[in-house]
Residue frames relative to the residue before (quaternion, step in Angstrom):
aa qw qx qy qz dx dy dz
X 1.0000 0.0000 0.0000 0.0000 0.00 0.00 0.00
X 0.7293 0.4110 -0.2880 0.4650 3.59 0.55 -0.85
X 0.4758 0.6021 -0.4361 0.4699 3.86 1.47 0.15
X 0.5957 0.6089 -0.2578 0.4560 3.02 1.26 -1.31
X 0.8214 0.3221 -0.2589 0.3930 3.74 0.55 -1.07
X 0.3775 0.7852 -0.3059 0.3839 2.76 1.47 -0.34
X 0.7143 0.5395 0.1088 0.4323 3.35 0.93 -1.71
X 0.6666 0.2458 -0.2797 0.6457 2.95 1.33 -0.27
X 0.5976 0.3345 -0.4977 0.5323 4.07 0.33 -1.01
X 0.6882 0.2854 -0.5880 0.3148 4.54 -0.42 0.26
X 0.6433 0.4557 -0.4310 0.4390 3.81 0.68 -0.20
X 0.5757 0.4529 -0.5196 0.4398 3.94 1.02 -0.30
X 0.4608 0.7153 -0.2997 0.4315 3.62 1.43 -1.43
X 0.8069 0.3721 -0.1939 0.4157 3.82 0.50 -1.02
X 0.5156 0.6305 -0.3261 0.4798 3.26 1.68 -1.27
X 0.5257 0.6013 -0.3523 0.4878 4.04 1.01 -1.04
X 0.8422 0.3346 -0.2094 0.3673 3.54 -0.48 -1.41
X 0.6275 0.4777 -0.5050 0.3508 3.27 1.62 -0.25
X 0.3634 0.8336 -0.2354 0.3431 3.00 1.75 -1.04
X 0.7543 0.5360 -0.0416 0.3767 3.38 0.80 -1.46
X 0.6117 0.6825 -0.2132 0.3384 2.94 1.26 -1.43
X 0.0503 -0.8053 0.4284 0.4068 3.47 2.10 -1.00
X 0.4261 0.3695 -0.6805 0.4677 4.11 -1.24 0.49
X 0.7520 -0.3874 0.5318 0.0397 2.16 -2.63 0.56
X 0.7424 0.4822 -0.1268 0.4474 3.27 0.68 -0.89
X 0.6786 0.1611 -0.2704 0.6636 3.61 1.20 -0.56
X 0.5271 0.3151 -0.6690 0.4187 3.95 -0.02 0.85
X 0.6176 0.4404 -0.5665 0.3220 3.47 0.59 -0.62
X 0.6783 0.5016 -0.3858 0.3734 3.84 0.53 -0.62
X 0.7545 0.5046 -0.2714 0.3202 3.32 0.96 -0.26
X 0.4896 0.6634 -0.1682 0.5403 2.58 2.01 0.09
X 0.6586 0.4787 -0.2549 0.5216 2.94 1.55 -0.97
X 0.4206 0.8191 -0.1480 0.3609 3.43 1.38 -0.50
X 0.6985 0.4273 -0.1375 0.5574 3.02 0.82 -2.39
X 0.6002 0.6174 -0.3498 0.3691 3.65 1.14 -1.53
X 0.5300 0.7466 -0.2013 0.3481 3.59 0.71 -0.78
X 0.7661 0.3037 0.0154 0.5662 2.92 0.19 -1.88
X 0.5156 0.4464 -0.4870 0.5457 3.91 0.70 -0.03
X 0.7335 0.5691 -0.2076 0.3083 3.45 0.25 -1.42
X 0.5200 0.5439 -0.1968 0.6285 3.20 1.80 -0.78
X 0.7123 0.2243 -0.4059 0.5268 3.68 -0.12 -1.05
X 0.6739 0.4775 -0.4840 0.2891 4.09 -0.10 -0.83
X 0.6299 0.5149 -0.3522 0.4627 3.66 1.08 -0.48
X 0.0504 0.9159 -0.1172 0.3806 3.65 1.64 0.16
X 0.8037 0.3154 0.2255 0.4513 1.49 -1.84 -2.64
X 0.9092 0.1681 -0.2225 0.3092 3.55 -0.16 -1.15
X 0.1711 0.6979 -0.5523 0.4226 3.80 1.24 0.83
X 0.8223 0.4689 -0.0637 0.3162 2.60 0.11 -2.45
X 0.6538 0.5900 -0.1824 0.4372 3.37 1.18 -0.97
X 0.4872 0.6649 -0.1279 0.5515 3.39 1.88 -1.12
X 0.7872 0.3196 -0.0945 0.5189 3.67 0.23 -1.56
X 0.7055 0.3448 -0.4105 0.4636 3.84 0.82 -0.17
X 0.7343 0.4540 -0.3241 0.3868 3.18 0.85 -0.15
X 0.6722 0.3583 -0.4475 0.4685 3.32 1.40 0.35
X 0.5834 0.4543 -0.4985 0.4526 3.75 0.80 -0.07
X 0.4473 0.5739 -0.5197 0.4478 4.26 1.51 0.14
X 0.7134 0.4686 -0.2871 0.4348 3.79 0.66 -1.37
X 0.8307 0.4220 -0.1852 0.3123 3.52 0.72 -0.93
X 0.4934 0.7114 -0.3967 0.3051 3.55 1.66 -0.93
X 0.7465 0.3353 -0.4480 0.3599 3.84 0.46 -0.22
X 0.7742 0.1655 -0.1885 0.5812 3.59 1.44 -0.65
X 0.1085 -0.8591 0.4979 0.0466 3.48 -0.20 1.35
X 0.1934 0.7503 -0.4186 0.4737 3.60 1.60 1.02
X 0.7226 0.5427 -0.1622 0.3963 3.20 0.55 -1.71
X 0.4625 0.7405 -0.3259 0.3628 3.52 1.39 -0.63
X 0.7571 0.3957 -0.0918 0.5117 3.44 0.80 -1.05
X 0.7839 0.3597 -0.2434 0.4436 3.28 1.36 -0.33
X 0.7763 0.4151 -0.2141 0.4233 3.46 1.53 0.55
C-alpha cells in the first residue's frame, strides 16, 4: 500500500512541475497526469472495497465462495 501511495503523490509531484512550467501543452500533460492518478486510486478504492466485502459475505460460510 504505501508503494501504491507512494506512486501516485510522484506522478501528482510531476503533474505540478508540468503545471508550472506555464504553456499549454505541459498543463495539458499535467492534467493528463492528475487524471490518471485519480483513476488509479478509484480502481483501488474499489479493489479494496470489492475484497472486504467479499471475505464480509463469506467469512462464516466459506463454501459459498465458489458458488457466487
Amino acid at each position: 500500500m504505501l508503494n501504491f501511495l507512494v506512486n501516485i503523490v510522484e506522478q501528482i509531484d510531476l503533474a505540478k512541475e508540468h503545471v508550472a512550467k506555464g504553456g499549454a501543452d505541459n498543463a495539458r500533460f499535467g492534467l493528463m497526469l492528475i487524471d490518471n492518478a485519480v483513476e488509479i486510486t478509484l480502481h483501488q478504492v474499489a479493489k479494496d472495497t470489492h475484497s472486504e466485502r467479499n471475505s464480509f459475505l463469506y467469512r462464516d460460510n466459506p463454501e459459498d465462495i465458489c458458488s457466487g
